[in-house]
C-alpha positions in Angstrom: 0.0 0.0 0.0 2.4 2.9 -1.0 1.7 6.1 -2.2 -1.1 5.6 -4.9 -0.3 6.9 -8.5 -4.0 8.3 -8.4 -3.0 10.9 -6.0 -0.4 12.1 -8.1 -2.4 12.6 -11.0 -4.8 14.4 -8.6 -2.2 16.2 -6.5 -2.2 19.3 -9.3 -6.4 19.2 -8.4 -6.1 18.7 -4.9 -3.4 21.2 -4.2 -5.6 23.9 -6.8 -8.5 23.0 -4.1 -6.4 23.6 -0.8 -5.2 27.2 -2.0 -8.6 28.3 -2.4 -9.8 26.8 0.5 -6.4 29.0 1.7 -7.3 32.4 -0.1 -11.4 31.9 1.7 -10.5 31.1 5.2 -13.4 31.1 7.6 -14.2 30.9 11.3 -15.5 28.4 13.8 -19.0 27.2 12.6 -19.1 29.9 9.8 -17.2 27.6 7.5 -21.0 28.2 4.9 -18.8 28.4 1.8 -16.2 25.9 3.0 -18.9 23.9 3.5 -21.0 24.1 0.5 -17.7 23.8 -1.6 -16.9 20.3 0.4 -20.9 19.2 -0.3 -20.9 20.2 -3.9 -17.4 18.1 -4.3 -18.7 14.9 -2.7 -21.9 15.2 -5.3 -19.8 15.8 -7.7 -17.5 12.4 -6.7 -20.4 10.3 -6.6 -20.9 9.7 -3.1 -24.0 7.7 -1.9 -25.5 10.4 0.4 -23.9 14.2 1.3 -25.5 15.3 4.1 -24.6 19.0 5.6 -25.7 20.6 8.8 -24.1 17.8 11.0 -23.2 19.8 14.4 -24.6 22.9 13.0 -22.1 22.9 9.7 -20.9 20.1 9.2 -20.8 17.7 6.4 -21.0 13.8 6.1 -20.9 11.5 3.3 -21.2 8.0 2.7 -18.9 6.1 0.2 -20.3 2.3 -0.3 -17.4 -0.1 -1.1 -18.2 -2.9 -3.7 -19.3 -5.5 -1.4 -20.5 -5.4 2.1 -20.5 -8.9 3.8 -19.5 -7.8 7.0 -21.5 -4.3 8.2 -18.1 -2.9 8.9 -18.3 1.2 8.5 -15.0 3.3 9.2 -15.2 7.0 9.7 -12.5 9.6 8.4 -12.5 12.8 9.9 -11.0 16.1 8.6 -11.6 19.9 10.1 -12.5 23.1 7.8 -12.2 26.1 9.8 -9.5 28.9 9.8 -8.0 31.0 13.0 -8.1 35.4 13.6 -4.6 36.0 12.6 -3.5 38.1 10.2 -1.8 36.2 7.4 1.9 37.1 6.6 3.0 34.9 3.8 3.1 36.7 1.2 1.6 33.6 -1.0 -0.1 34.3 -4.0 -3.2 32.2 -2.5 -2.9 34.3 1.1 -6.1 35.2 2.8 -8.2 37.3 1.0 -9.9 38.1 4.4 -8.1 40.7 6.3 -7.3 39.3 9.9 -8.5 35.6 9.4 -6.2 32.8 7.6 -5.5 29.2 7.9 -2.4 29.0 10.6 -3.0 25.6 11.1 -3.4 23.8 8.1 -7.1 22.9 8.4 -7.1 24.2 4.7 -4.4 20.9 3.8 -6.5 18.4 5.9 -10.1 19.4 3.8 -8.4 19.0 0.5 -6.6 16.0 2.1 -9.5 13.9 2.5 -11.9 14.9 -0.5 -8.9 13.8 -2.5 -9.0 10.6 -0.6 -12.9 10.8 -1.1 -12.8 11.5 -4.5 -10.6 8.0 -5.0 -12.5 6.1 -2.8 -15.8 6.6 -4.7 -13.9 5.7 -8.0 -12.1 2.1 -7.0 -14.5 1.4 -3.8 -12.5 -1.1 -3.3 -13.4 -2.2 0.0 -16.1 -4.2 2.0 -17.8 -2.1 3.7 -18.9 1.4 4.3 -16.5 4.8 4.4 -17.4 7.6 6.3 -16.3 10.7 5.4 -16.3 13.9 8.0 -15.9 17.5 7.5 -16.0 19.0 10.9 -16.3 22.7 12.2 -15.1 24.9 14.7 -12.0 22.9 16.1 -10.3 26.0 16.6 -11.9 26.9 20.2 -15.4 25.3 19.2 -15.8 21.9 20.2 -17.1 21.3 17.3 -16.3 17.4 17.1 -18.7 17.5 20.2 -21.3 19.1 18.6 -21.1 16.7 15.4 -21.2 13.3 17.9 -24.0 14.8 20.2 -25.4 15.6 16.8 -26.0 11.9 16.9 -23.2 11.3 13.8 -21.9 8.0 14.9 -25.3 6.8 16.0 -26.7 7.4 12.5 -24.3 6.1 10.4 -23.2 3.2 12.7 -19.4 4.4 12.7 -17.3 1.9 14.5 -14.2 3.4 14.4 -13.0 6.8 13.7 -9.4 8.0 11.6 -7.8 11.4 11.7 -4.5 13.7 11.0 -2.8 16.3 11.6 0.1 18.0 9.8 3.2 19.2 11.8 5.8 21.2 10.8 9.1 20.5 12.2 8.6 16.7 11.2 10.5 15.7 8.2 7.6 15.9 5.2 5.8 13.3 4.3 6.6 10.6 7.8 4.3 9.9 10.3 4.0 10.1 13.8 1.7 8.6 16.5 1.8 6.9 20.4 -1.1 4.7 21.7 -2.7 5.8 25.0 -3.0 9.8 25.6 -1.2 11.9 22.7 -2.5 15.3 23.4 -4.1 17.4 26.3 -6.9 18.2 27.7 -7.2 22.2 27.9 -9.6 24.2 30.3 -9.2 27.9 31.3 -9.1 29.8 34.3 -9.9 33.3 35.6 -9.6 34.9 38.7 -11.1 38.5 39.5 -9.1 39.6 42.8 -11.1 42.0 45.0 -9.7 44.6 46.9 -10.1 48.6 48.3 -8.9 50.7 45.2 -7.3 54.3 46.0 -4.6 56.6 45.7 -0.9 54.8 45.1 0.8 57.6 47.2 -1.6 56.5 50.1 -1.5 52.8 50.0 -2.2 52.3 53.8 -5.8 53.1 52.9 -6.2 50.3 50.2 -5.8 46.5 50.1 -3.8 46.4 47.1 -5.1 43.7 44.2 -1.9 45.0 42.2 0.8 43.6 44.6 -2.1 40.3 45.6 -2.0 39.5 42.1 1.8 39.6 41.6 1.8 37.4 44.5 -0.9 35.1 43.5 0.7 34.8 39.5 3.8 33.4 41.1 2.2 31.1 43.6 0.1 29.2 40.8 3.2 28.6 39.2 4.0 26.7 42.2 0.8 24.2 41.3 2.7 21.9 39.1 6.5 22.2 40.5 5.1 20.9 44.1 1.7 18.8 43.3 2.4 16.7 40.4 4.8 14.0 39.8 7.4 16.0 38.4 7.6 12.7 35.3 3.7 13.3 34.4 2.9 16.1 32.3 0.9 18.9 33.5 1.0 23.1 32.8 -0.3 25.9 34.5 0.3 28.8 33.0 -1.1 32.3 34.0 -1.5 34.4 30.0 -3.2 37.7 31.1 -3.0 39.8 33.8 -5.6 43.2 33.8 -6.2 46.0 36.0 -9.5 48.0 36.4 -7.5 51.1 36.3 -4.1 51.3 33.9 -3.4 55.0 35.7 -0.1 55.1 37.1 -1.6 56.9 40.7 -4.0 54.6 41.1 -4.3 51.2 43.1 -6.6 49.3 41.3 -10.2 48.1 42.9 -10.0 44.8 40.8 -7.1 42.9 39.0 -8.4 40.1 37.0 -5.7 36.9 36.2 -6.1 34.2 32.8 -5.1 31.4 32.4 -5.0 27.9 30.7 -4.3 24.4 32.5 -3.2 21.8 30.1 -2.9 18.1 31.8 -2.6 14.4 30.5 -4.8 12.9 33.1 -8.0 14.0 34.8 -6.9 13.9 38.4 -4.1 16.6 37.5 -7.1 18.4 35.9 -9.0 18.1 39.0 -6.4 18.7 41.1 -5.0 21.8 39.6 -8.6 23.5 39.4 -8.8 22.8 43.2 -5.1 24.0 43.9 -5.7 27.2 42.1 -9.3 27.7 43.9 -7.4 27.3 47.4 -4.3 29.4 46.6 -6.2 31.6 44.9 -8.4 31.7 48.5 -5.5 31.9 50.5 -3.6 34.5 49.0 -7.0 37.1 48.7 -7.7 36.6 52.0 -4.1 37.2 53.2 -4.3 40.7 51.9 -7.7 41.5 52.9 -8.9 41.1 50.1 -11.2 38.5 48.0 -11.3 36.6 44.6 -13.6 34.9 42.6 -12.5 31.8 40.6 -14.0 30.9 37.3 -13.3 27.9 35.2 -14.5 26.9 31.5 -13.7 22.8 30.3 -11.9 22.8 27.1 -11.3 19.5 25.3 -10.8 15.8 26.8 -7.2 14.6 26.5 -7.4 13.0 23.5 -6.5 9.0 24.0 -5.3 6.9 21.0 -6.8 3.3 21.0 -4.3 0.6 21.5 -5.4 -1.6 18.1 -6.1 1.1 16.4 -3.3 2.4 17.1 -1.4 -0.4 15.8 -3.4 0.0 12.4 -2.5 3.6 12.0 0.9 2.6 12.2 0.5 -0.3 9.6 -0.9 1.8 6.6 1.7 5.3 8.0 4.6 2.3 7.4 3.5 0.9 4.1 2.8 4.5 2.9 6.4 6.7 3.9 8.0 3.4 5.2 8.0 4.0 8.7 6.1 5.7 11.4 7.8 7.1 14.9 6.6 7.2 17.8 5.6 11.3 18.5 6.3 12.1 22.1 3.0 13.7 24.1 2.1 17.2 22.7 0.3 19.9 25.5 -2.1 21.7 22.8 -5.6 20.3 22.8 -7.7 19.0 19.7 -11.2 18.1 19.7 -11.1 15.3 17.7 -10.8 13.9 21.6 -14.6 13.9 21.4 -14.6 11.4 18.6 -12.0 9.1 20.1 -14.5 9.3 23.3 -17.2 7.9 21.1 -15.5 5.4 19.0 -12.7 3.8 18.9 -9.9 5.4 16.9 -6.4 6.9 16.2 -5.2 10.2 15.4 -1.7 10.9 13.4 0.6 13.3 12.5 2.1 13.9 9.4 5.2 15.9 8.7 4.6 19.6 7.2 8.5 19.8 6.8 10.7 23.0 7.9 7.6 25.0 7.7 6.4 28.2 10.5 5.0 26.8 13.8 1.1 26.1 13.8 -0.7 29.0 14.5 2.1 31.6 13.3 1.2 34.4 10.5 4.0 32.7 8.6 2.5 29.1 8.4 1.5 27.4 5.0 0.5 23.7 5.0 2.9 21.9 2.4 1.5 20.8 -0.5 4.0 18.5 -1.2 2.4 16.2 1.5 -0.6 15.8 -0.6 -0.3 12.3 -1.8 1.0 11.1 1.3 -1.9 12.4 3.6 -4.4 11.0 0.8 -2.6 7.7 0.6 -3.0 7.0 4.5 -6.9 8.5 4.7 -7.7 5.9 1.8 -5.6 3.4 2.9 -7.2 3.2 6.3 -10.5 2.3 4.2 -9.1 -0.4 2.0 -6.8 -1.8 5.3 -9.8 -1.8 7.7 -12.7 -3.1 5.3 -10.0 -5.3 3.1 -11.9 -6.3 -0.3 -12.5 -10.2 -1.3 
C-alpha cells in the first residue's frame, strides 16, 4: 500500500483546491462556503449520500465499497475552519480576508480527505462502508462535540474513527503517533481579585489587588513544580493579567488573572482547578482582600486506541515506510470527542521546515498531498479489506 499513483495525477487538483480553500478562510462554525464547496465536491465524486448541517455545519458522506459482507463502517475525519490572525505569507493564494487565515493547516487536511474521497468513490475497493467527515469549529469550538452529540456516529453506525494532523518541524511526508494519551486536555481559568482601590501615594488606605496579584501569578506557578509528579505532564500557566484602572496613581479596585491548564490525566485536571481555587483563596484573603475563581472545560485529552493504534501505524509504514513514535504534545484538539465515542487513532504527518502552527508565517505543504491521501484511503481499503 504505497503512495497511490491516483493521488499524483490528482495532486495538481487537490493542491488547486487547498489554496482556495487558503485564499477563503473562515471561522469556527461559519465555514458556509467551505462547506457548501466540500458538499458540492462529494456530489460531484459520486458519493452515496452528502449530508450538511451535521453539528450545525458540518458535512458527512457515505462512500459504499463494492461488497458489504460484513457491516463494517469506518469514519475519516478532517476539520475546515481557519484561525483570527492576520496572514503574513506573502503567497499568492494568502487570505483574501483581512485578519483571518488558515495558521494551522485545516485548509491541507479538507483537501486531504476529498482527494481521498474523491478516490475512494472511484475504486470502492473495500467491503464495507467509508465515512467521510468534514467537521467545524475545532479551533476553540468543540465542534467534534457538537457533530457526535449531533448523533453522527449513531446514524451512520461508525465503529471506528481516523484522523490527522500536519506538523511542521517533522520531516515531510513521515508519520508520527503513540497509543494511550497523545495530546491534552485544555480548560481555562480566571480569577477577578477584590480589593479597596485608591490613591498609590496613600497605599495604607487600600488593600492592594496590584501587589495580591503579583503574588498570586507566582504562587500558581507553584501548582505543578510541588503537586504533580514531576515525570507526568501537567502546565499551569497564568497568559493575562488586567487591571480596572491602567493609571499610574492609582491602586486598582480589581485585578483580574487568565489562564489555561493543560494536563494528560483528569486527576491533574482536578487537582489543579482545586489548587488554584485554594491558593487563589488563600492569598485574597491574606491581603484582605477576595477573589472569585472561574473555570470553563476545554477539550478531553485525547486517548489513541491501543489496536487502532497499531493499524494507523500499519498503513503510515506501508505508505512513507516507517512511522515514529511522537512524544505527548500539551495543545488540545477536539477530535478527543470522537476518540471518546468510537474507537480510533489520530496521526501526525510531517509539514517539513515549515512556520509553527498558529504563526502568521505558516502554510500547509502541498507537497504532502499524496501522502496524507494515501494514509486516509488506505485506512478504508486496510480496515474493510476487499475479497
Amino acid at each position: 500500500m504505497p503512495i497511490k499513483n491516483r493521488f499524483a495525477e490528482l495532486h495538481d487538483h487537490i493542491a488547486g483546491w487547498r489554496r482556495d480553500f487558503h485564499a477563503h478562510p473562515e471561522l469556527m462554525y461559519d465555514v458556509h462556503r467551505t462547506a457548501e464547496v466540500v458538499a458540492n465536491r462529494l456530489r460531484d465524486f459520486g458519493c452515496d449520500e452528502v449530508v450538511p448541517g451535521i453539528g450545525r455545519t458540518g458535512v458527512v458522506a457515505v462512500i459504499l465499497g463494492r461488497t458489504d459482507t460484513k457491516g463494517r463502517v469506518i469514519g475519516l475525519r478532517a476539520d475546515m475552519d481557519a484561525l483570527p490572525i492576520h496572514e503574513e505569507t506573502g503567497a499568492a493564494h494568502a487570505s483574501t480576508h483581512p485578519g483571518v487565515m488558515h495558521a494551522c493547516g485545516h485548509d491541507g487536511h479538507t483537501a486531504m480527505l476529498l482527494g481521498a474521497a474523491q478516490y475512494l468513490a472511484e475504486t470502492r475497493n473495500f467491503d464495507g462502508t467509508a465515512i467521510v467527515i468534514f467537521q467545524p469549529a475545532e479551533e476553540g469550538g468543540a465542534g467534534g462535540k457538537a457533530m457526535v452529540d449531533d448523533g453522527m456516529m449513531e446514524r451512520w453506525g461508525i465503529q471506528e474513527v481516523y484522523g490527522l494532523h500536519n506538523a511542521p518541524g517533522l520531516p515531510a511526508g513521515t508519520f508520527a503517533i503513540r497509543p494511550g494519551p497523545m495530546m491534552a486536555a485544555t480548560d481555562e481559568f480566571e480569577i477577578t481579585l477584590e480589593g479597596r482601590g485608591g490613591h498609590a501615594a496613600r497605599p495604607h488606605q487600600t488593600v492592594d489587588t496590584a501587589v495580591m496579584s503579583c503574588h498570586l501569578g507566582v504562587a500558581l506557578q507553584q501548582i505543578v513544580a510541588r503537586n504533580a509528579d514531576p515525570v507526568e505532564q501537567l502546565v499551569v500557566s497564568v497568559t493575562s493579567i488586567q487591571s480596572s484602572s491602567t493609571a499610574f496613581n492609582v491602586i486598582p479596585q480589581r485585578v483580574t488573572l487568565r489562564g489555561t491548564i493543560r494536563s494528560m490525566q483528569e486527576g491533574h485536571r482536578a487537582m489543579a482547578r482545586r489548587r488554584i481555587r485554594e491558593v487563589a483563596d488563600g492569598i485574597a484573603a491574606t491581603f484582605g482582600g477576595s477573589a472569585q475563581v472561574d473555570f470553563k472545560e476545554g477539550y478531553p485529552v485525547l486517548v489513541n486506541h491501543d489496536a487502532e493504534t497499531d493499524h494507523a501505524m500499519e498503513v503510515a509504514r506501508a505508505v512513507a515506510g516507517d512511522c515514529a513514535i511522537t512524544p505527548m504534545v500539551m495543545g488540545g484538539e477536539d477530535f478527543a470527542f470522537m476518540l471518546q465515542a468510537r474507537p480510533g487513532a489520530y496521526i501526525r504527518l510531517g509539514n517539513g521546515d515549515s512556520a509553527g502552527l498558529h504563526h502568521p508565517k505558516y502554510d500547509f505543504n502541498d507537497e504532502i498531498i499524496p501522502m496524507g491521501c494515501s494514509w486516509l484511503a488506505g485506512m478504508v481499503e486496510a480496515r474493510m479489506p476487499a475479497g
